[in-house]
NUKOL-871635 format. One record per residue (C-alpha): z negated, x negated, y; residue in three letters. Coordinates in steps of 0.1 Angstrom, whole numbers, plus 5000, padded with zeros to 4 digits. Each point is the difference from the previous one (the first is absolute). Last residue first. Layout:
<<Z X Y> 'Ala'>
...
***
This chain:
<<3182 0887 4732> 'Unk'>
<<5006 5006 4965> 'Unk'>
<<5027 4971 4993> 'Unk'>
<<4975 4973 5016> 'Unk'>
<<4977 5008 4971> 'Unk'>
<<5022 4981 4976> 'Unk'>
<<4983 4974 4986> 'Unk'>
<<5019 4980 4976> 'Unk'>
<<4986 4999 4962> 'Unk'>
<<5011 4977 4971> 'Unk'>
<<4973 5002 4975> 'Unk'>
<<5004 5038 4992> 'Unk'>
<<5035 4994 4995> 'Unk'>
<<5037 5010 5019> 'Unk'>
<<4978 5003 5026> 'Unk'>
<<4976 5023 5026> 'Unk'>
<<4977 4999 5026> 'Unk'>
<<4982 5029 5023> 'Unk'>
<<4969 4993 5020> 'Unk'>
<<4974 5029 5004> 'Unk'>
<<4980 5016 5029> 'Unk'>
<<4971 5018 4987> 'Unk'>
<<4988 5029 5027> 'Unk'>
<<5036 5004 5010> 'Unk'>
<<5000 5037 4992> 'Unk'>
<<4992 4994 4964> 'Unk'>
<<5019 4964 4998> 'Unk'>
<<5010 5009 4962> 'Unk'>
<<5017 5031 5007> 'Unk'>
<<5022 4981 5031> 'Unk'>
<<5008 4974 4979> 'Unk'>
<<5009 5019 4965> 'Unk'>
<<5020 5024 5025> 'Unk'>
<<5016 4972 5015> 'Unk'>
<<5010 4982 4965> 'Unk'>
<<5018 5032 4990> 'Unk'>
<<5018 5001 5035> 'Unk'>
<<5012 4966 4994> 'Unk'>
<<5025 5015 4975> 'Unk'>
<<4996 5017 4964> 'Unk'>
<<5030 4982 4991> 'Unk'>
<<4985 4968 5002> 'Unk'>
<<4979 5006 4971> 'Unk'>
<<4962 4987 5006> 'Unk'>
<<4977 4989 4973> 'Unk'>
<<4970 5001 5024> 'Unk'>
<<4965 4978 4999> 'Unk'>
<<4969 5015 5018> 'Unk'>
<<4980 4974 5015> 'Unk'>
<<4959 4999 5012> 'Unk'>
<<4984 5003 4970> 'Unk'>
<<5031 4997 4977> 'Unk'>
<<5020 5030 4989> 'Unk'>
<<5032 4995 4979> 'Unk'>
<<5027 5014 4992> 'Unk'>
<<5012 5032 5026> 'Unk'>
<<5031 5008 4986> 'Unk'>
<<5039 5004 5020> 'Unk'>
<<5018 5026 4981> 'Unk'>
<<4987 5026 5026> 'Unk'>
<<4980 5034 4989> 'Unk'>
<<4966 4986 5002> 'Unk'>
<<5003 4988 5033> 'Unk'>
<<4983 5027 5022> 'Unk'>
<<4976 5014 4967> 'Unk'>
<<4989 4963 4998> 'Unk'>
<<4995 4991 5033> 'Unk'>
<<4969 5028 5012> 'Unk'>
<<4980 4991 4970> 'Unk'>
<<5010 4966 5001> 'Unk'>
<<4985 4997 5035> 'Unk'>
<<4964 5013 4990> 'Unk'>
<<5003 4976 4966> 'Unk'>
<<5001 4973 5024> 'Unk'>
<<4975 5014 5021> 'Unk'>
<<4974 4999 4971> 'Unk'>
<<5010 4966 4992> 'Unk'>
<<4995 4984 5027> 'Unk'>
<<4967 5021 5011> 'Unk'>
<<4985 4987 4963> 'Unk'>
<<5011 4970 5009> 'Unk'>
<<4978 4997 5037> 'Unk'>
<<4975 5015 4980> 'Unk'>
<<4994 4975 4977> 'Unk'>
<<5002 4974 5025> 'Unk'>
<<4973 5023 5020> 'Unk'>
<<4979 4997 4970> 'Unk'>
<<5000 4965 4993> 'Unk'>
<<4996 4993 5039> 'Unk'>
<<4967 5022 4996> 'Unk'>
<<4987 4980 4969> 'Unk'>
<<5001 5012 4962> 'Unk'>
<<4990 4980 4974> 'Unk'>
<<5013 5031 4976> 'Unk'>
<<5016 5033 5000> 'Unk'>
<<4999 5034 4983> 'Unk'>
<<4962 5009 5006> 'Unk'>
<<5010 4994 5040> 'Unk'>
<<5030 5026 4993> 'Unk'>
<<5032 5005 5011> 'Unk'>
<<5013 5036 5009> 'Unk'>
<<5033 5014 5006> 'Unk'>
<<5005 5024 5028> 'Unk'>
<<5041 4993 4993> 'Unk'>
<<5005 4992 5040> 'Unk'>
<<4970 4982 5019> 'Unk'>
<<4983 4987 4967> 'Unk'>
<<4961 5008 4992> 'Unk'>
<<4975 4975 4994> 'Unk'>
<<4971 5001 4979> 'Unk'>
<<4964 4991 4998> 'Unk'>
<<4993 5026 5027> 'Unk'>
<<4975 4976 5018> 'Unk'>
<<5010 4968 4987> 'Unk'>
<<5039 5011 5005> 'Unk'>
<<4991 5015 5036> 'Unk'>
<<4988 4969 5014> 'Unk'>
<<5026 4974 4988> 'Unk'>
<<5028 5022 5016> 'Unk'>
<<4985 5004 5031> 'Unk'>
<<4995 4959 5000> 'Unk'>
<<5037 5000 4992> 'Unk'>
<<5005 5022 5029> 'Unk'>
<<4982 4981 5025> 'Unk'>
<<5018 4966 4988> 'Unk'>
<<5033 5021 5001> 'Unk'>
<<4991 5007 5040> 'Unk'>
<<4993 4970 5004> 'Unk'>
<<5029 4987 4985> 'Unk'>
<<5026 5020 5022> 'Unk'>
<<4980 4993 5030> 'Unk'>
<<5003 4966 5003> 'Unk'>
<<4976 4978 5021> 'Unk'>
<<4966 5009 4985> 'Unk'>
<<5013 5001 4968> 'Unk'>
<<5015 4973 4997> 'Unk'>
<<4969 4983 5016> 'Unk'>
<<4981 5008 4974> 'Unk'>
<<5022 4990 4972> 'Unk'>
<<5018 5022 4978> 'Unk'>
<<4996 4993 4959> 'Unk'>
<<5026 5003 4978> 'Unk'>
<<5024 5024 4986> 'Unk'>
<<5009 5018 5035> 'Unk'>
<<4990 4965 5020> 'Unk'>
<<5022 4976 4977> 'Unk'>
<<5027 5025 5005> 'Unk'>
<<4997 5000 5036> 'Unk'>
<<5001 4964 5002> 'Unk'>
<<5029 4991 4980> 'Unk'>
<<5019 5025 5019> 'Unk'>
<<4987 4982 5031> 'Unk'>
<<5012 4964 4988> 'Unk'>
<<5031 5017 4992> 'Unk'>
<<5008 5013 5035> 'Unk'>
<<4986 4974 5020> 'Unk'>
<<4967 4998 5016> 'Unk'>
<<4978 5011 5030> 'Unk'>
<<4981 5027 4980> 'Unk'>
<<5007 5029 5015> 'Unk'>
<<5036 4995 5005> 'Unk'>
<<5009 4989 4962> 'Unk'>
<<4982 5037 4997> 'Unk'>
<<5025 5016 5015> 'Unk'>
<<5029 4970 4984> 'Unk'>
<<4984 5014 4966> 'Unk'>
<<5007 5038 5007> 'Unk'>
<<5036 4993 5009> 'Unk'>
<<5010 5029 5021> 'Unk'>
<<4986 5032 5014> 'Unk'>
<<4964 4996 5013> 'Unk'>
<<4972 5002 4974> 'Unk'>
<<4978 5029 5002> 'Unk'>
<<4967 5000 4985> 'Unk'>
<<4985 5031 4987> 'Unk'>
<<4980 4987 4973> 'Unk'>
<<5019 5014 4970> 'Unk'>
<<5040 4994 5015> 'Unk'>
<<4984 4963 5009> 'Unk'>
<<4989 4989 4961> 'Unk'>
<<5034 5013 4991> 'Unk'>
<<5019 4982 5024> 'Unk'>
<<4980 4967 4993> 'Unk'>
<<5008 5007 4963> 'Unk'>
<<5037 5010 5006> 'Unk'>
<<5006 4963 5023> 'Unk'>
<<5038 5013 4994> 'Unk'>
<<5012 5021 4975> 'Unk'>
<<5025 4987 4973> 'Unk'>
<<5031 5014 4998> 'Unk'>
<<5023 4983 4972> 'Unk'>
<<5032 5010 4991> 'Unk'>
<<5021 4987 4967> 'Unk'>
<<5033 5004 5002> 'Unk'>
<<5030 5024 4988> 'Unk'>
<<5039 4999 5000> 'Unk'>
<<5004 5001 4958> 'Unk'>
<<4965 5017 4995> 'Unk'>
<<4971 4985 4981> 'Unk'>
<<4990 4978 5030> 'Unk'>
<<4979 4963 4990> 'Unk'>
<<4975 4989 4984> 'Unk'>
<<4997 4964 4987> 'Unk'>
<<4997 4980 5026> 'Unk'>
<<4968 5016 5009> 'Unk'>
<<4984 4968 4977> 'Unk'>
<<5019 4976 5025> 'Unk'>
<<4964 4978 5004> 'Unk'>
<<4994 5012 5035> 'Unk'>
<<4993 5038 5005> 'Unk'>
<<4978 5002 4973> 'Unk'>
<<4999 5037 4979> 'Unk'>
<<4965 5009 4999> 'Unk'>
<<5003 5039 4999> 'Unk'>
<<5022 4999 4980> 'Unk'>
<<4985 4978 4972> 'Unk'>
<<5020 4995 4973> 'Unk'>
<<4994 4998 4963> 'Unk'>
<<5013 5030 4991> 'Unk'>
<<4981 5025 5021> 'Unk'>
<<4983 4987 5033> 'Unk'>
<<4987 5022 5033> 'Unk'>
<<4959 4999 5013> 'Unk'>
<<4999 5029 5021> 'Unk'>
<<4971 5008 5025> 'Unk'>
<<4976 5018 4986> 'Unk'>
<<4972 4975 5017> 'Unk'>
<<4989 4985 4968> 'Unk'>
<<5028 5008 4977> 'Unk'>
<<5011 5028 4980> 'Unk'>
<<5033 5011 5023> 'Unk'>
<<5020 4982 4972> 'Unk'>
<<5039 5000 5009> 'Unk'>
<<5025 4992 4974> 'Unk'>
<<5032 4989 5011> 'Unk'>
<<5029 4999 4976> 'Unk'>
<<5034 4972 4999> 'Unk'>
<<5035 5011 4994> 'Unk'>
<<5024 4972 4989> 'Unk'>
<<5002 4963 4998> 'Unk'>
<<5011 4991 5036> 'Unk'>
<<4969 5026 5016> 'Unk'>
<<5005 5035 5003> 'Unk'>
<<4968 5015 5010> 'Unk'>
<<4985 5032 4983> 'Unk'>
<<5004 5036 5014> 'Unk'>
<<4975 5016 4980> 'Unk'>
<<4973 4978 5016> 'Unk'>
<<5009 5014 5030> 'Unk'>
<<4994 5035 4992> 'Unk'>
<<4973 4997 4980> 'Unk'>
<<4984 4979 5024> 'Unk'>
<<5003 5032 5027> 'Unk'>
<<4994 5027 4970> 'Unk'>
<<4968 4979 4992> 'Unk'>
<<4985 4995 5036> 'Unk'>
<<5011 5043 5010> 'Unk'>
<<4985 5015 4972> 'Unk'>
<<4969 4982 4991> 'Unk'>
<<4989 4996 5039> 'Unk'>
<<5010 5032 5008> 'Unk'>
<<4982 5021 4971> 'Unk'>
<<4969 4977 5007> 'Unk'>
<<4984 5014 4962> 'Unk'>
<<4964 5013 5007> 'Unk'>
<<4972 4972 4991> 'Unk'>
<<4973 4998 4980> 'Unk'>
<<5025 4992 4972> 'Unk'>
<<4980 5000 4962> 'Unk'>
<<5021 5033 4991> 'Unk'>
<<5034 4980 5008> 'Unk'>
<<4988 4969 4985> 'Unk'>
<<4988 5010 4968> 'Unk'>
<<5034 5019 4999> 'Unk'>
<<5021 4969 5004> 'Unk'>
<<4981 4979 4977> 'Unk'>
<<5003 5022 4972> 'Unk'>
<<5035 5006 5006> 'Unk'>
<<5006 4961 4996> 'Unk'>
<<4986 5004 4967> 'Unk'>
<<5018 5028 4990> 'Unk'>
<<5029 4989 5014> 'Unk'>
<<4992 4966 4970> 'Unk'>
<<4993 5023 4973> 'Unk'>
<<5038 5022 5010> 'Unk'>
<<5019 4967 5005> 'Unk'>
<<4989 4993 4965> 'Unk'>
<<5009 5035 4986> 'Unk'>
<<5035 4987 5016> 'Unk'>
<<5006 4976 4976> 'Unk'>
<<5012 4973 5024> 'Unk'>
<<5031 4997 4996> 'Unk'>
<<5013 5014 5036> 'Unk'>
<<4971 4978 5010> 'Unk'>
<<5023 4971 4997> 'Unk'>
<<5028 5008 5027> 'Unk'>
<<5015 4962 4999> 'Unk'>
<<4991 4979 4971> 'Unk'>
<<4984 4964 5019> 'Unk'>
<<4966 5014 4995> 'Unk'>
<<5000 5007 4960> 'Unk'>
<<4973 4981 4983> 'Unk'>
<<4977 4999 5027> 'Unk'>
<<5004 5034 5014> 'Unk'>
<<5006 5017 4970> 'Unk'>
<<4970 4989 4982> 'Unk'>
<<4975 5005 5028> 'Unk'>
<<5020 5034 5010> 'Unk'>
<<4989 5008 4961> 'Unk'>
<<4966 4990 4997> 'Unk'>
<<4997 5022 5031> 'Unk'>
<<4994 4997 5038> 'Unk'>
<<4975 5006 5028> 'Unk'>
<<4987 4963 5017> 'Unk'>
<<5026 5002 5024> 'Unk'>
<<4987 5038 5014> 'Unk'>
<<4981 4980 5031> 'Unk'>
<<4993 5030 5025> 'Unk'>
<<5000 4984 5034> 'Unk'>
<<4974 4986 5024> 'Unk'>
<<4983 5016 5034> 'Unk'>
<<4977 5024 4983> 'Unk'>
<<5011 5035 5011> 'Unk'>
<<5031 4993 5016> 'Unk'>
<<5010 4976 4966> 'Unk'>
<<4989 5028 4977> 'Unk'>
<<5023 5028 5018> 'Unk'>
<<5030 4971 5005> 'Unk'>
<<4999 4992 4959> 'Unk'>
<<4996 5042 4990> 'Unk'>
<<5038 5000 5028> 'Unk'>
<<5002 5039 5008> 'Unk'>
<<5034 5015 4988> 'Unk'>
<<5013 5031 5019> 'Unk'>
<<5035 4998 5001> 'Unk'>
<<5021 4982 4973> 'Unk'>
<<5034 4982 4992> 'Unk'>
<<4995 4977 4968> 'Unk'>
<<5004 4964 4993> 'Unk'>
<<4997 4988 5038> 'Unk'>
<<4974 5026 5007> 'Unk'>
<<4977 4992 4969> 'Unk'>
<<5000 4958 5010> 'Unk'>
<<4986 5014 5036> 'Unk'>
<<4977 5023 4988> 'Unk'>
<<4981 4972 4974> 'Unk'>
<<4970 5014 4987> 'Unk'>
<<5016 5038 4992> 'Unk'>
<<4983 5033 5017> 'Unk'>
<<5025 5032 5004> 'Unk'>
<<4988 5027 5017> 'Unk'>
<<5016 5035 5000> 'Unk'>
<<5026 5011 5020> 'Unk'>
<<5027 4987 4979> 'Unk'>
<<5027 4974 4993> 'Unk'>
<<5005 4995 4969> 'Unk'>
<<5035 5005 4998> 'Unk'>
<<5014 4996 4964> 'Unk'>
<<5011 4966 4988> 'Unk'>
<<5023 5006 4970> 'Unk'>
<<4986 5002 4968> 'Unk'>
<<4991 4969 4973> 'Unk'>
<<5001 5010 4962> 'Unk'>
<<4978 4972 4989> 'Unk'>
<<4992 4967 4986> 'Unk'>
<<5027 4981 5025> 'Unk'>
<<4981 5007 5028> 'Unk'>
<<5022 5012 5031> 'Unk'>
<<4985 5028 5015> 'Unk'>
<<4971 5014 4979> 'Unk'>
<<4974 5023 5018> 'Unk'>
<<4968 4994 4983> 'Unk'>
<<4976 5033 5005> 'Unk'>
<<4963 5003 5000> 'Unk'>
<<4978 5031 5009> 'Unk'>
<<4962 5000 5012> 'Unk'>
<<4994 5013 5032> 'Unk'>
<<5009 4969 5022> 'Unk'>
<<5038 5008 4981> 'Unk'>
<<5003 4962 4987> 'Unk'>
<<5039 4987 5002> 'Unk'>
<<5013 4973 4985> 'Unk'>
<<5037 4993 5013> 'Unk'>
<<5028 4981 4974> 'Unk'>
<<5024 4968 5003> 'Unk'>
<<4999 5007 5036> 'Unk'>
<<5032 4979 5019> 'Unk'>
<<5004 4968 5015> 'Unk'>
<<5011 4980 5032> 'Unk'>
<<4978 5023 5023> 'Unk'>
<<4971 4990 4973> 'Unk'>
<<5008 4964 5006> 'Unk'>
<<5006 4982 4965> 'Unk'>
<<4975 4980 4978> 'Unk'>
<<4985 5033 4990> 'Unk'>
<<5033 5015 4982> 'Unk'>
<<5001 5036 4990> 'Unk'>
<<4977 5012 5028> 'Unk'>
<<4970 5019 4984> 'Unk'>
<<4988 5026 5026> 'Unk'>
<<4961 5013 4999> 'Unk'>
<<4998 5032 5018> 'Unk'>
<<4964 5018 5005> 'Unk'>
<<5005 5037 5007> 'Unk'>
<<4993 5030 5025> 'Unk'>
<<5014 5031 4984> 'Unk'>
<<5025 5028 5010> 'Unk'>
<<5035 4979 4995> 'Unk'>
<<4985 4982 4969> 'Unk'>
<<4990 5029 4982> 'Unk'>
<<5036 5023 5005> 'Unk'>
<<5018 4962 4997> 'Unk'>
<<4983 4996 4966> 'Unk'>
<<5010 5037 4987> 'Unk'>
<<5037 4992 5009> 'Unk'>
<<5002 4964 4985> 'Unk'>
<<4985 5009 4965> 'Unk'>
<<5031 5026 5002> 'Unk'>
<<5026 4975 5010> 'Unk'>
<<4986 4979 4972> 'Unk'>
<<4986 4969 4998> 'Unk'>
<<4966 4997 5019> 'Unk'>
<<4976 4985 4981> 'Unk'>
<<4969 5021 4999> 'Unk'>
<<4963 4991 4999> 'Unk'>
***
C-alpha cells in the first residue's frame, strides 16, 4: 500500500492507474453534505491485480497533492458513480451497486461497513464540518478495504456483462442535474436520484426533502425560486405521457390535439371525467365492454396479456430502448396489470433519459440549468437573457417530433406557476 505524497509517488501511480482496471472508493470530507457541494478528503484505489494506493487530497494527516486527471481508458468500478462524478471528473466508471442490482433486482447495502473510529467520530463529532479529514487515515484505509471487498466479490460474482449505455448515459444525466442544485429562499438545495427501486424508476430526496414528492398545495414549493437576478422557474410537463407512451408501443395513433378530450369522445363524457377514466383503465382494470368499444384499450388489454405470456415463459422482460432485463426470480406477487404498471414506468423513465441524452449536450452551454426531473416534468432555472428561443429548443427536444406534446409554465416560485403554452403556438 502506498500513500501518495510526493510528485514522484504520483508519477509511478498514474503510469499503473492509467493502464489498469481499478476499484475506487472516494472519502468526501463532510458526509452530511451533497457530494457536488463537497470535495474528496482522499481516493482509495485497489489495482484488480493486487496493488493499493491512498491518494490524499485534503486530509489534514498528510501531504495532500493536487488532483491529477484520472481519466483513463481503463475501467474504473466505484459503488456509487454518480457521488464519484460530482467529486471527481472521470470516464469509464461502471456503477458495482447498478451491476448487482440488474442482476438481482436490489442494491448493495455498504451501511453496515465502518470502524471503531467513524463510530466514534460520527457520534461524537457530527455537528464539526469536514470530519473525516481527522479521521486517521489508516482508518479510512480498514474501512475501503472493506468496502473494496464487497465491490470485487460483486464484480466476479456478476452473470451479467456491464449495459455500457445504461450505466453511462442514466448516471451522467442525474449527475448532471443533480450538480446543478435548486435555489430555494435559504440557499442551494441537492437532489439525489436513486435508480434502485422496484421498477428503476427514480425515487429523488437528499436532506430531508423529497423531490420527487413535492405537494403542489400546502406552499412547500414556496420556497424555491430563480438563482439569477431576471430569471424564473419553468415547468414543462408532458401531457397524458403514460397513455402516449403505452400508444407509441402498440401502434396506436392518436389524432393531434388534446389526447384526453379524444378519448372524452369515446366515452360519452367530459374531459376530466375521461381523464380519470383512462388512468383508472392503464393502472387498473379494463372492462369488457371498454374494450370491446374502444380501440385504444383493447388493444393495451391484448398487449398486456402479450406481456404476461412472455415473462412466465422467458421469466424476464426486456425494455424497448436500454435492452434492460427484469426478472420473474427478481419480483414478487406478481399479476399481469402489476407487470404492465411496471412497465409502463420503466418506458417513462427509459424515454426520459432518451430525451436528456439528446438535451443535455444542446443546452449545456447556457446559464439557464436543467433542476429537476420528475416523472412526467422537467423543471428549468431559466435566465431571461438566454431568450424564448432557449425554452423552444427545450420544447421542441422534449416533444420528439411531436410524439409527446408538453405544456409550458413558469413563476417567480415553483409554487406559483402560469401556463404559458399559448406563447409556443
Amino acid at each position: 500500500m502506498l500513500i501518495i505524497e510526493s510528485e514522484s509517488q504520483l508519477q509511478e501511480f498514474l503510469k499503473i492507474y492509467k493502464t489498469e482496471d481499478c476499484i475506487l472508493v472516494p472519502i468526501q470530507c463532510d458526509t452530511n453534505k451533497h457530494p457536488a457541494n463537497d470535495k474528496l478528503s482522499l481516493l482509495y484505489v485497489k489495482v484488480l491485480t493486487g496493488d493499493e494506493f491512498v491518494v490524499p487530497l485534503n486530509h489534514s494527516e498528510t501531504l495532500n497533492i493536487d488532483v491529477p486527471d484520472l481519466k483513463s481508458d481503463s475501467i474504473k468500478y466505484t459503488y456509487d458513480s454518480k457521488k464519484l462524478k460530482h467529486l471527481i471528473e472521470l470516464n469509464n466508471v461502471v456503477d458495482v451497486n447498478l451491476l448487482h442490482y440488474m442482476n438481482t433486482g436490489y442494491p448493495l447495502d455498504i451501511d453496515n461497513i465502518t470502524t471503531n473510529a467513524h463510530n466514534y467520530f460520527n457520534i461524537n463529532h457530527y455537528r464539526k464540518p469536514d470530519v473525516n479529514n481527522i479521521i486517521p487515515v489508516m482508518k479510512h484505509l480498514e474501512y475501503c478495504r472493506e468496502v473494496s471487498k464487497l465491490l470485487e466479490n460483486t464484480i466476479q460474482n456478476n452473470t451479467q456483462s456491464v449495459n455500457t449505455s445504461y450505466n453511462d448515459e442514466i448516471f451522467n444525466n442525474l449527475t448532471y442535474i443533480e450538480s446543478n442544485g435548486l435555489k430555494t429562499l435559504d440557499g442551494m438545495k441537492y437532489s439525489e436520484y436513486n435508480l434502485y427501486t422496484s421498477t428503476g424508476r427514480p425515487s429523488n430526496r437528499f436532506g430531508g426533502t423529497n423531490f420527487a414528492a413535492l405537494n403542489k398545495k400546502d406552499g412547500s414549493r414556496k420556497e424555491f425560486v430563480s438563482r439569477f437576478d431576471n430569471g424564473v422557474l419553468v415547468e414543462m410537463d408532458f401531457d397524458a405521457y403514460h397513455l402516449r407512451l403505452i400508444a407509441d408501443k402498440i401502434g396506436y395513433e392518436f389524432p393531434q390535439g388534446s389526447v384526453h378530450n379524444h378519448m372524452a369522445k369515446l366515452y360519452g363524457v367530459d374531459y376530466d371525467e375521461a381523464k380519470s377514466l383512462s388512468f383508472q383503465y392503464l393502472y387498473g382494470y379494463v372492462p369488457p365492454e371498454v374494450i370491446e368499444t374502444n380501440q385504444y384499450f383493447s388493444m393495451v388489454n391484448d398487449y398486456i396479456e402479450e406481456l404476461w405470456t412472455s415473462y412466465n415463459k422467458e421469466e424476464f422482460i426486456v425494455s424497448d430502448i436500454y435492452s434492460r432485463r427484469i426478472y420473474k426470480k427478481n419480483l414478487s406477487d406478481m399479476n399481469a396489470n402489476k407487470l404492465f404498471n411496471y412497465t409502463i414506468q420503466l418506458m417513462e423513465t427509459e424515454n426520459n433519459m432518451r430525451v436528456l441524452n439528446k438535451l443535455i449536450p444542446k443546452i449545456n452551454t447556457f446559464e439557464s440549468k436543467l433542476v429537476l426531473y420528475s416523472y412526467d416534468s422537467f423543471l428549468f432555472d431559466f435566465n431571461m437573457e438566454d431568450g424564448l428561443d432557449y425554452l423552444k429548443l427545450i420544447k421542441d427536444t422534449l416533444e420528439q417530433d411531436g410524439k409527446y406534446p408538453v405544456k409550458v409554465s413558469w413563476g417567480l416560485n415553483y409554487h406559483e406557476m402560469k401556463d404559458i403554452t399559448e406563447k409556443f403556438i
